[in-house]
BAFI-3210 file (N, C-alpha, C; in Angstrom, 3 decimals, decimal comma, padded with zeros to 6 digits):
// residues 246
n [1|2|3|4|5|6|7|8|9|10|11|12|13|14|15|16|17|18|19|20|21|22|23|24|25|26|27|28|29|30|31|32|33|34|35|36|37|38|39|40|41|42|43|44|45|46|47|48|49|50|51|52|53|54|55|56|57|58|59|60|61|62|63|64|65|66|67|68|69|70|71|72|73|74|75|76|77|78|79|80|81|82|83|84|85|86|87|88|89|90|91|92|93|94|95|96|97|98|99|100|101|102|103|104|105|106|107|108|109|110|111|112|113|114|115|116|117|118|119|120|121|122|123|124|125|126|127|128|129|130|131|132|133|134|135|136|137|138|139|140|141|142|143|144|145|146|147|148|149|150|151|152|153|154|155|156|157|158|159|160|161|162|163|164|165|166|167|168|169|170|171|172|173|174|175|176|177|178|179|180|181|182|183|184|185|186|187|188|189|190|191|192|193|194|195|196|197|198|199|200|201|202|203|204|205|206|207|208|209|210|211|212|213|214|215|216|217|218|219|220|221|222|223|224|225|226|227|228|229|230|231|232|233|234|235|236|237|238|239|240|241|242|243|244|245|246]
n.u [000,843|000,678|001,322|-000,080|000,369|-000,384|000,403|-000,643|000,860|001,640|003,280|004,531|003,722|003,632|004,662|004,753|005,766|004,790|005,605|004,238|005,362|007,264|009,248|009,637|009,607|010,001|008,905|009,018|008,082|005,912|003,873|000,165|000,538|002,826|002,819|000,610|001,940|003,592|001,462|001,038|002,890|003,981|001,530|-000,180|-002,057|-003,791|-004,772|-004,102|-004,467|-004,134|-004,851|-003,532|-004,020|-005,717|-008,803|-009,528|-010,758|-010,569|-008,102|-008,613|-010,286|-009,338|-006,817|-008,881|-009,311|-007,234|-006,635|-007,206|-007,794|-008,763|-009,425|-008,713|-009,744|-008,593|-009,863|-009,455|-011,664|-013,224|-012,413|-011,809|-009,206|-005,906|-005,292|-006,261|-007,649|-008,036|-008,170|-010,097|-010,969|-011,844|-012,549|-010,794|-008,514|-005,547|-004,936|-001,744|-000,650|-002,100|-001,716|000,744|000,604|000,074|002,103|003,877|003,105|002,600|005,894|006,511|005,483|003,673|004,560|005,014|004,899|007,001|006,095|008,151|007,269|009,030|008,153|006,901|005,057|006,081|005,728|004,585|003,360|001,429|001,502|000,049|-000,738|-002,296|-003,367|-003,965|-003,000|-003,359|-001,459|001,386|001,681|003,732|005,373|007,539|010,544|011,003|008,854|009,216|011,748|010,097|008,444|009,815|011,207|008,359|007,229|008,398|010,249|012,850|014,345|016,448|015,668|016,473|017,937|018,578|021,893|023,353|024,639|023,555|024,563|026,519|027,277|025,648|026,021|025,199|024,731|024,792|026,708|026,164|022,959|022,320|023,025|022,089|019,396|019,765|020,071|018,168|016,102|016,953|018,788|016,342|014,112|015,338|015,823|012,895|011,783|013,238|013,042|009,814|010,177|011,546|009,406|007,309|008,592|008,981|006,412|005,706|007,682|009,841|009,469|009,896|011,394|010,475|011,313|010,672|010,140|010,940|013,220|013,747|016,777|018,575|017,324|018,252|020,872|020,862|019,256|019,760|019,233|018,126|017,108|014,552|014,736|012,553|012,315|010,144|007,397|004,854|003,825|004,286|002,611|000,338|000,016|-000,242|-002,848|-003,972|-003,697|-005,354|-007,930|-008,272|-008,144|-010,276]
n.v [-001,200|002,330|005,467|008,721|011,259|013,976|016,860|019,486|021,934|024,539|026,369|024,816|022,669|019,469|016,712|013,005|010,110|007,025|003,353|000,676|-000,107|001,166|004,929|006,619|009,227|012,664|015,697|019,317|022,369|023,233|024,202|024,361|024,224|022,732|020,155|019,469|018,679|016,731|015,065|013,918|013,111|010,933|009,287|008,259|005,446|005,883|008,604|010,956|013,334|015,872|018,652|021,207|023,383|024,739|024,174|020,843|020,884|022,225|021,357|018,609|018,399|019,173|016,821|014,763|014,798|013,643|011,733|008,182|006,278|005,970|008,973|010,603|012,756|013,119|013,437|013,531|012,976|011,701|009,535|006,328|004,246|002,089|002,693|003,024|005,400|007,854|010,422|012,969|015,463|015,002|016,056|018,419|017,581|017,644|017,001|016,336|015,170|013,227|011,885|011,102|009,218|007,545|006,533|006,240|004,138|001,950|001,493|000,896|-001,618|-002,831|-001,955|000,978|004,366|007,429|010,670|013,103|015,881|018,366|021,308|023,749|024,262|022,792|019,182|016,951|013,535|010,428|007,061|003,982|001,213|000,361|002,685|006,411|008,570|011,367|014,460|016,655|020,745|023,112|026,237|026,157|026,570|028,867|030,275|030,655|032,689|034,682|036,048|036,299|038,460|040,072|040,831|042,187|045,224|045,948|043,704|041,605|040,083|037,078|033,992|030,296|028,606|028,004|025,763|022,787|021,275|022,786|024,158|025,600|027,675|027,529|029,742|032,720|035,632|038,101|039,337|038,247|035,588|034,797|035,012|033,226|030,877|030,684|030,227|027,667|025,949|025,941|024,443|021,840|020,908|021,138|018,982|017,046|016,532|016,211|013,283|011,923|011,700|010,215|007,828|006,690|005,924|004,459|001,620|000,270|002,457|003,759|006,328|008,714|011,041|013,807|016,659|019,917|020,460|018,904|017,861|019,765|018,626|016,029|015,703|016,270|014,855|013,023|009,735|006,945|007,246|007,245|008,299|010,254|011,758|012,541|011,739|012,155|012,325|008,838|008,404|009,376|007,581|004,931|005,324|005,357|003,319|001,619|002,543|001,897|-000,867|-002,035]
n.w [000,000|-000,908|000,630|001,786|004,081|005,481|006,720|008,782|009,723|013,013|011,961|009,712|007,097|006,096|004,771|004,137|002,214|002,535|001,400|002,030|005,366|005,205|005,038|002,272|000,791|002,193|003,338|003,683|004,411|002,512|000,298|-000,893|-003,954|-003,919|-002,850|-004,467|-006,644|-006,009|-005,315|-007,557|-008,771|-006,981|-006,632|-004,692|-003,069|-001,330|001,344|004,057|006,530|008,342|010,934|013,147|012,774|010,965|009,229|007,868|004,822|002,428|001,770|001,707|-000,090|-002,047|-002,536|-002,822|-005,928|-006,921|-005,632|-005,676|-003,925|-000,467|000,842|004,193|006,571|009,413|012,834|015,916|018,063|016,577|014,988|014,003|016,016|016,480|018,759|022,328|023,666|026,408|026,882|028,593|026,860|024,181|021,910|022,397|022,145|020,708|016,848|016,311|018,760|019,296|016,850|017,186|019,248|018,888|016,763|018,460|020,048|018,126|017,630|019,739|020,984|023,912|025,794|028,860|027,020|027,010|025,142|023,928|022,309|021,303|019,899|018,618|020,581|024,005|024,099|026,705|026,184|027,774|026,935|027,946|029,263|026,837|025,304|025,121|027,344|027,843|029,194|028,998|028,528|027,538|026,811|023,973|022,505|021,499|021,138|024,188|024,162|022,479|024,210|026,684|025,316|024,430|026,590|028,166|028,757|028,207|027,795|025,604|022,383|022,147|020,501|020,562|020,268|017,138|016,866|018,024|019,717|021,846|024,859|027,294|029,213|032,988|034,428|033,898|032,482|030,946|029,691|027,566|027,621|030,542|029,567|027,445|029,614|031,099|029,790|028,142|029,844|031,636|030,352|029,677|032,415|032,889|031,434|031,817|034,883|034,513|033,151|034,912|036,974|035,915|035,150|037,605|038,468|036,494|035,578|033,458|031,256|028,003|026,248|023,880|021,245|019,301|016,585|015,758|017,882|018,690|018,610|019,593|022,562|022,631|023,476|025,889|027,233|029,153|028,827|027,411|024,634|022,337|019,245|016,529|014,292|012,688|014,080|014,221|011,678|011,016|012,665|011,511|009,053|010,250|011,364|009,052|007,631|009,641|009,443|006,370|006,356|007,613]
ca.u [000,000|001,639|000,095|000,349|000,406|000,154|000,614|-000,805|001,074|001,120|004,543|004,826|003,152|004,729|003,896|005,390|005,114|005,316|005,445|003,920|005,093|008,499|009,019|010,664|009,857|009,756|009,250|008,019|007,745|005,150|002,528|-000,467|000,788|003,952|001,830|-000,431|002,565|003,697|000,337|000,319|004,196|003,624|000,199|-000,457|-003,290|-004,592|-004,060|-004,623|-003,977|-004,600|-003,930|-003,644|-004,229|-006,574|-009,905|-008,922|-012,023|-010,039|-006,861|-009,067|-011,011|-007,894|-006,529|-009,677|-009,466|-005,639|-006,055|-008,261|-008,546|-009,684|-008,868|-008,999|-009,417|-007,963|-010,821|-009,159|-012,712|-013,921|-011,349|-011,086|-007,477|-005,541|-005,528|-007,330|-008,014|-008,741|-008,806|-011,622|-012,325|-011,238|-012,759|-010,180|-006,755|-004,850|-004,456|-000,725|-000,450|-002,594|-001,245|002,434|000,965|-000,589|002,828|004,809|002,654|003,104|007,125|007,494|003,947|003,662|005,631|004,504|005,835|006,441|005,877|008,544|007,526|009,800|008,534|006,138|005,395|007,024|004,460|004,990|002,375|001,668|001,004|000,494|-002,195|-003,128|-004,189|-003,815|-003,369|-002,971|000,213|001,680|001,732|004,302|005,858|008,438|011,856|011,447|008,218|009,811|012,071|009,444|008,048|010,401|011,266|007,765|006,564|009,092|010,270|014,214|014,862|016,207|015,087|017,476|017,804|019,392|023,324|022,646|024,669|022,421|025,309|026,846|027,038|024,381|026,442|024,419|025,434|024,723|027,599|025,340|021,762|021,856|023,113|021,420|018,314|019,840|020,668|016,649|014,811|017,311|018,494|014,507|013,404|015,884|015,244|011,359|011,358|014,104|011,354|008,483|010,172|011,923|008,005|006,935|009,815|008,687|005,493|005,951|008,945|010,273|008,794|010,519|011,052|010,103|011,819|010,385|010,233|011,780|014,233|014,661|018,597|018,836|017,170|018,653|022,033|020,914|018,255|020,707|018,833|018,267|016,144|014,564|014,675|011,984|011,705|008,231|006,687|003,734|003,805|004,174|001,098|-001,447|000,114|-001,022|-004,140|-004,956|-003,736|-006,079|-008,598|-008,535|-007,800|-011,175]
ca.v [000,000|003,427|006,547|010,036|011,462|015,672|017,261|020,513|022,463|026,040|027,255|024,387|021,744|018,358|015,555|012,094|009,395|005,300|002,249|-000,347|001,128|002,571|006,338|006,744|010,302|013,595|017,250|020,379|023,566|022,729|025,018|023,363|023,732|021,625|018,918|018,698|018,221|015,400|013,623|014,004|012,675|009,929|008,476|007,364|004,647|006,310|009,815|011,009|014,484|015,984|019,950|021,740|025,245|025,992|023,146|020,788|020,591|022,532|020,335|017,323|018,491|018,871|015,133|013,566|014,813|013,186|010,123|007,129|005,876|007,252|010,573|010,675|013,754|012,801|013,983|012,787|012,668|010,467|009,024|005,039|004,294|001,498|002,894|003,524|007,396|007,745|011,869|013,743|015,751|014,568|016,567|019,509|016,994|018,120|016,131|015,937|014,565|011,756|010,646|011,322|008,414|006,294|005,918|005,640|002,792|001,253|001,307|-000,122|-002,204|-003,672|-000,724|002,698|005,397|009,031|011,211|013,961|016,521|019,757|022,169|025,271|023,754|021,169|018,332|014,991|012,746|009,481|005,850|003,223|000,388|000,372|003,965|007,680|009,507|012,650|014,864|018,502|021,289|024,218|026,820|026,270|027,411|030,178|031,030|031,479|033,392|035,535|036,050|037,090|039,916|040,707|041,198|042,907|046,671|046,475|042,428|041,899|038,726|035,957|032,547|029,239|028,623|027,418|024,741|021,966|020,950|023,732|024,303|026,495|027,888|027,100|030,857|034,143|036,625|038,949|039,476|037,146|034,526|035,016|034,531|031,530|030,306|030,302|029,005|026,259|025,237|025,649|023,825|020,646|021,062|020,495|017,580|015,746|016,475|015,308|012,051|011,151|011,650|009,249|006,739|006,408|005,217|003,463|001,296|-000,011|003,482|004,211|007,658|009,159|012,329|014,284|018,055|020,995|021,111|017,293|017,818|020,077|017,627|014,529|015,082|017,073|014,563|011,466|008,370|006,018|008,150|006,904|009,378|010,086|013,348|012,169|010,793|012,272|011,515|007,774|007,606|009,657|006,770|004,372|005,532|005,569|001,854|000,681|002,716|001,315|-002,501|-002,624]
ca.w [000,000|-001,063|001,448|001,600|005,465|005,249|008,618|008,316|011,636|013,336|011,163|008,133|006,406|005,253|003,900|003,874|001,276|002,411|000,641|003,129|006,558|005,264|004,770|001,295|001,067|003,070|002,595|004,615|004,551|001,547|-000,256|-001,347|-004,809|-004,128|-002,288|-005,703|-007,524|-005,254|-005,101|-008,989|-009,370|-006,008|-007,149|-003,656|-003,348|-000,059|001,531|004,906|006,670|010,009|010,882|014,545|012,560|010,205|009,179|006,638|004,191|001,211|001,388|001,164|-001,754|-003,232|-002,631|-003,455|-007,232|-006,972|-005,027|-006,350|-002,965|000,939|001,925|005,259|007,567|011,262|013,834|017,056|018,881|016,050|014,135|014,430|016,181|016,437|019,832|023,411|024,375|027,475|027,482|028,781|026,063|023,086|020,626|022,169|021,695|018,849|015,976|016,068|019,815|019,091|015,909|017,814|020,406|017,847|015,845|019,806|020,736|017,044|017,476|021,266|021,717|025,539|026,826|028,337|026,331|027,175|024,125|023,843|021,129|021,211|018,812|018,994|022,608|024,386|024,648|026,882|026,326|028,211|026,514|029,017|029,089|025,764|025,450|024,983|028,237|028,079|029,085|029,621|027,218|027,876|026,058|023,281|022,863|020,694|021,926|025,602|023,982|022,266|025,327|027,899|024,808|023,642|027,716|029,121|028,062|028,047|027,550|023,954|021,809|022,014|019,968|021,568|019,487|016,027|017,273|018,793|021,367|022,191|025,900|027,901|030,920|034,297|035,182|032,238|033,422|030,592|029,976|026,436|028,373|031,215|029,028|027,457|030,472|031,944|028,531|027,948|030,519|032,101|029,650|029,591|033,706|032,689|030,774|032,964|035,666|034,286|032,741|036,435|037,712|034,940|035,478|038,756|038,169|034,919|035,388|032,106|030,538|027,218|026,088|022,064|021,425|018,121|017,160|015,648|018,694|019,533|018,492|021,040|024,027|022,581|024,240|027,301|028,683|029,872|029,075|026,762|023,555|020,353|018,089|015,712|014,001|011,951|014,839|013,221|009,830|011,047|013,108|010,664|008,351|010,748|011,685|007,755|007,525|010,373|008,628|005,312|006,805|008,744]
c.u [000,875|000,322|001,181|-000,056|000,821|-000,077|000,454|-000,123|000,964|002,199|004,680|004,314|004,025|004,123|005,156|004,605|005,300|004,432|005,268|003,953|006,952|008,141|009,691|010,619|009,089|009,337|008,280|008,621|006,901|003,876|001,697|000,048|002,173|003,461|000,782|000,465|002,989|003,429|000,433|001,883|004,189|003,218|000,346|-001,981|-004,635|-004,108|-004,935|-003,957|-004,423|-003,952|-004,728|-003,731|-005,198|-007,445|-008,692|-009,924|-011,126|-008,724|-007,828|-009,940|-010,138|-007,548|-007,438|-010,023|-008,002|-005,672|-007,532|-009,199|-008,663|-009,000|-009,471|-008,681|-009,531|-008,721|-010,196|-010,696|-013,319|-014,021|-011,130|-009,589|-007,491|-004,803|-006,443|-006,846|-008,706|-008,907|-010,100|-012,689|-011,301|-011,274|-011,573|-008,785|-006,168|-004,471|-003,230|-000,668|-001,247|-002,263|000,069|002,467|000,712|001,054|004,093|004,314|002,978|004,598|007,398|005,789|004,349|004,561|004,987|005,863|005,467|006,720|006,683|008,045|008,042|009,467|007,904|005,782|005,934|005,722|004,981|003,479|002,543|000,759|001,036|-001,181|-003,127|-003,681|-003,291|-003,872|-003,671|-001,586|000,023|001,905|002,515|004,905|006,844|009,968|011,792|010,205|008,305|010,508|011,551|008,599|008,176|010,355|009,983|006,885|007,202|009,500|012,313|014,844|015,352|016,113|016,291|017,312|018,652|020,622|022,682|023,677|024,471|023,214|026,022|026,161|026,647|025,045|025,147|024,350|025,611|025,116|026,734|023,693|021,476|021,862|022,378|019,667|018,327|019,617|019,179|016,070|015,687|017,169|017,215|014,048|014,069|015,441|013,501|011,242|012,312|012,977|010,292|008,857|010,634|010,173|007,772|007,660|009,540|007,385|005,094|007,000|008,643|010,103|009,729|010,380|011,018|010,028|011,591|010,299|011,093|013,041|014,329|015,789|018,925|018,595|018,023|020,203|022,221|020,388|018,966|020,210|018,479|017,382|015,704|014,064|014,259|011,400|010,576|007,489|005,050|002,580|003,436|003,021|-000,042|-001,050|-000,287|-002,412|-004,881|-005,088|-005,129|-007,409|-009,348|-008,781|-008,773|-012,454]
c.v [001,245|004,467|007,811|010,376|013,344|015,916|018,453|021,183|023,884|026,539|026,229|023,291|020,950|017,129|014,480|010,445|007,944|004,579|001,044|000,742|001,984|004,222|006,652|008,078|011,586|014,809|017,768|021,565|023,934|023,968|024,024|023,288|022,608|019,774|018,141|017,987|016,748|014,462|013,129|012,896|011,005|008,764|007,795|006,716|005,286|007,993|010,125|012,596|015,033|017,931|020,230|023,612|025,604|023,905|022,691|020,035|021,147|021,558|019,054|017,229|018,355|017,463|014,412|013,935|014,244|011,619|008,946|006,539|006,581|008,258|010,499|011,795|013,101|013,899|013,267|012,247|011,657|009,431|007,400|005,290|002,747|001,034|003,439|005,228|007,496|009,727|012,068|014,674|015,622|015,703|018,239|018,916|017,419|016,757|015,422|015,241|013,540|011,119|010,422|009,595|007,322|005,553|005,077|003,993|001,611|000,975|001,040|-000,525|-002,502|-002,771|000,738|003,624|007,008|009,933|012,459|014,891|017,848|020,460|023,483|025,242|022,428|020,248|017,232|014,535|011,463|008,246|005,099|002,095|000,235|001,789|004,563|008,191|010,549|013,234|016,531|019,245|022,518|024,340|026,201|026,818|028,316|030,756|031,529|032,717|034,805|036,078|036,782|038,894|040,821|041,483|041,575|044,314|046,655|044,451|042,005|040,198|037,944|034,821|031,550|029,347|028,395|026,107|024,476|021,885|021,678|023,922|025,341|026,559|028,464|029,303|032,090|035,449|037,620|038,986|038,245|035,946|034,074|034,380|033,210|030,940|029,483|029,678|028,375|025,670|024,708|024,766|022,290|020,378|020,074|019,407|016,565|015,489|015,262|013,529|011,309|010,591|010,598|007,777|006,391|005,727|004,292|002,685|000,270|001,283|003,804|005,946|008,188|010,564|012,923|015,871|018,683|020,754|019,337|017,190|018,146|019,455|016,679|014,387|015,653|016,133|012,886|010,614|007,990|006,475|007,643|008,014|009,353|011,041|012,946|011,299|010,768|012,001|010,088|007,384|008,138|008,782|005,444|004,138|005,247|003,510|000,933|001,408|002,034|-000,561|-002,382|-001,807]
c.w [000,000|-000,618|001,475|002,703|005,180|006,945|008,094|009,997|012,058|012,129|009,891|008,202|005,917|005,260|004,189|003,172|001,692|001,488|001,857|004,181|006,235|004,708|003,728|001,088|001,899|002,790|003,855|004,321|002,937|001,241|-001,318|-003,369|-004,929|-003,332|-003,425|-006,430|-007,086|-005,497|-006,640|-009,210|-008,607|-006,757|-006,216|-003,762|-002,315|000,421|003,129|005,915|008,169|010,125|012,414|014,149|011,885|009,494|007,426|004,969|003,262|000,785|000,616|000,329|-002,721|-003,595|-003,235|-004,791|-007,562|-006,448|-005,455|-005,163|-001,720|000,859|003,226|005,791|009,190|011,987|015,040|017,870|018,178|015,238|014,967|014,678|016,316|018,144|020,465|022,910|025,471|028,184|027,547|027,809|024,519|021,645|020,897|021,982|020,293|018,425|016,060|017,203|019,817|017,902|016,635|018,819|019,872|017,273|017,078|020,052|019,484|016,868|018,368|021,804|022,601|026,134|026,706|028,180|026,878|026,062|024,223|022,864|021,295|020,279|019,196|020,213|022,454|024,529|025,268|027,240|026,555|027,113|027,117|028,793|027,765|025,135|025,578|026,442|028,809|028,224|029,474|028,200|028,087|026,585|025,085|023,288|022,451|021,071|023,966|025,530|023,401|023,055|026,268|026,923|024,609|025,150|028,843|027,983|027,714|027,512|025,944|023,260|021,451|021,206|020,939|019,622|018,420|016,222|018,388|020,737|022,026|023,945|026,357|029,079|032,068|034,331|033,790|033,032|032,394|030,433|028,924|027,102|029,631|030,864|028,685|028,154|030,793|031,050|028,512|028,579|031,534|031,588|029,824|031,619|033,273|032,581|031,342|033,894|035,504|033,708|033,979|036,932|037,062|035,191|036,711|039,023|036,977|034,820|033,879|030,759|029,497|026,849|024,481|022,012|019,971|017,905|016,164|016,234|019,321|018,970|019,979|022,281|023,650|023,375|025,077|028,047|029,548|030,323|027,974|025,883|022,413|020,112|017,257|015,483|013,076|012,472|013,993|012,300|010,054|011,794|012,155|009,777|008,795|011,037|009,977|007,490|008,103|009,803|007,436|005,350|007,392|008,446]
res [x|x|x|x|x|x|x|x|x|x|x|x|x|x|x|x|x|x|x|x|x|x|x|x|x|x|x|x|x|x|x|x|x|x|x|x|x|x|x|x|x|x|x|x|x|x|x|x|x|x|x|x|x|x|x|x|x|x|x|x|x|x|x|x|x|x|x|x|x|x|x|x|x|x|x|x|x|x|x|x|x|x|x|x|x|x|x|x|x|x|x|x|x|x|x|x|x|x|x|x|x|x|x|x|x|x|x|x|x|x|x|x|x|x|x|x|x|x|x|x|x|x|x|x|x|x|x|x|x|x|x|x|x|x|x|x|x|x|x|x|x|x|x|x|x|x|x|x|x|x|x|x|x|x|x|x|x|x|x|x|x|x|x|x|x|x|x|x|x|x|x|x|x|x|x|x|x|x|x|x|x|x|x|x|x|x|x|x|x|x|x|x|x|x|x|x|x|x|x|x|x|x|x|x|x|x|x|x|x|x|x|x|x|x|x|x|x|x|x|x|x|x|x|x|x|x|x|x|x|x|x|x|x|x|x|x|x|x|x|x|x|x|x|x|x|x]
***
């Protein structure tokens, strides 16, 4: 089965193309005309899409004059899974954090997983018992940083290094650093946190690190990481599978 998986997100759109369950190709930062061209060059059998920004009734008018077979729009509240959900209100879960747990639980079955995603916010979401649990939602890196600058009067707008590993001194003898100092290292702080808490009640708990900015955690959070920047992609490709199969 050859599928088409669009991720519509807050800052870029991308798409990924498998053949069975591999990922042969990628792309993002996508305008719907480079997504037609795609579907048109692809010729996926199935197509399936999901967005946390804007409804996706025009995309999938689009696809279904391109694709022969389903288009699927990803409704978390009412979208067959391949998994439980055990949030409260479903119909407000974002798209991406439930395909994110769909594709976790599909790459370490019989184990709970904690869902890293680092990008516009940090998300950790829990998989445990078969099921969706829920999780934490905080700021971002670059929206902390847009933040401290855009709500204070003298603070000036910082980025983290443009290299990933580059060391974040504990201690900002100036104000840049200083800033660095609180969103990074705050942030790697956080998510150590919350995965100790987790680890403590979940023993065997694996951890699934995805994101914009999972470079940057992957060699701050000191433990054992799978790494999977299209966590995504691989569960709205799932979710379409168990879809079409049933």
């Amino acid at each position: 089965m050859r599928t088409l998986a669009l991720d519509i997100g807050n800052t870029a759109v991308k798409y990924g193309y498998f053949e069975a369950d591999a990922l042969v190709e990628l792309a993002a930062g996508q305008t719907a005309e480079q997504v037609r061209a795609a579907v048109q060059r692809l010729r996926p059998d199935h197509a399936v899409l999901a967005s946390v920004a804007e409804p996706t009734t025009a995309w999938a008018t689009e696809l279904k004059e391109l694709v022969a077979g389903e288009v699927l729009e990803f409704v978390p509240a009412t979208t067959p899974l391949p998994l439980g959900n055990t949030y409260a209100t479903p119909h407000t879960l974002g798209a991406d954090r439930l395909a994110a747990a769909v594709g976790a639980a599909w790459l370490l079955p019989q184990r709970p997983v904690v869902i890293v995603d680092a990008g516009t916010a940090i998300k950790c979401d829990l998989v445990a018992e078969g099921a969706f649990k829920g999780g934490s939602i905080s700021p971002g890196l670059a929206m902390r940083f847009r933040a401290l600058h855009a709500f204070t009067g003298r603070l000036p707008l910082v980025e983290k290094p443009a290299d990933e590993s580059a060391e974040i001194p504990l201690t900002g003898t100036d104000t840049q650093a200083a800033l660095r100092s609180g969103v990074l290292n705050g942030a790697v702080a956080e998510v150590r946190g919350m995965l100790t808490e987790y680890e403590a009640r979940f023993p065997g708990l694996a951890v699934v690190l995805a994101g914009g900015d999972a470079p940057f955690f992957r060699t701050r959070l000191k433990r054992p990481i799978f790494v999977v920047p299209e966590l995504v992609l691989l569960g709205l490709h799932r979710i379409l599978v168990h879809h079409v199969s049933t």
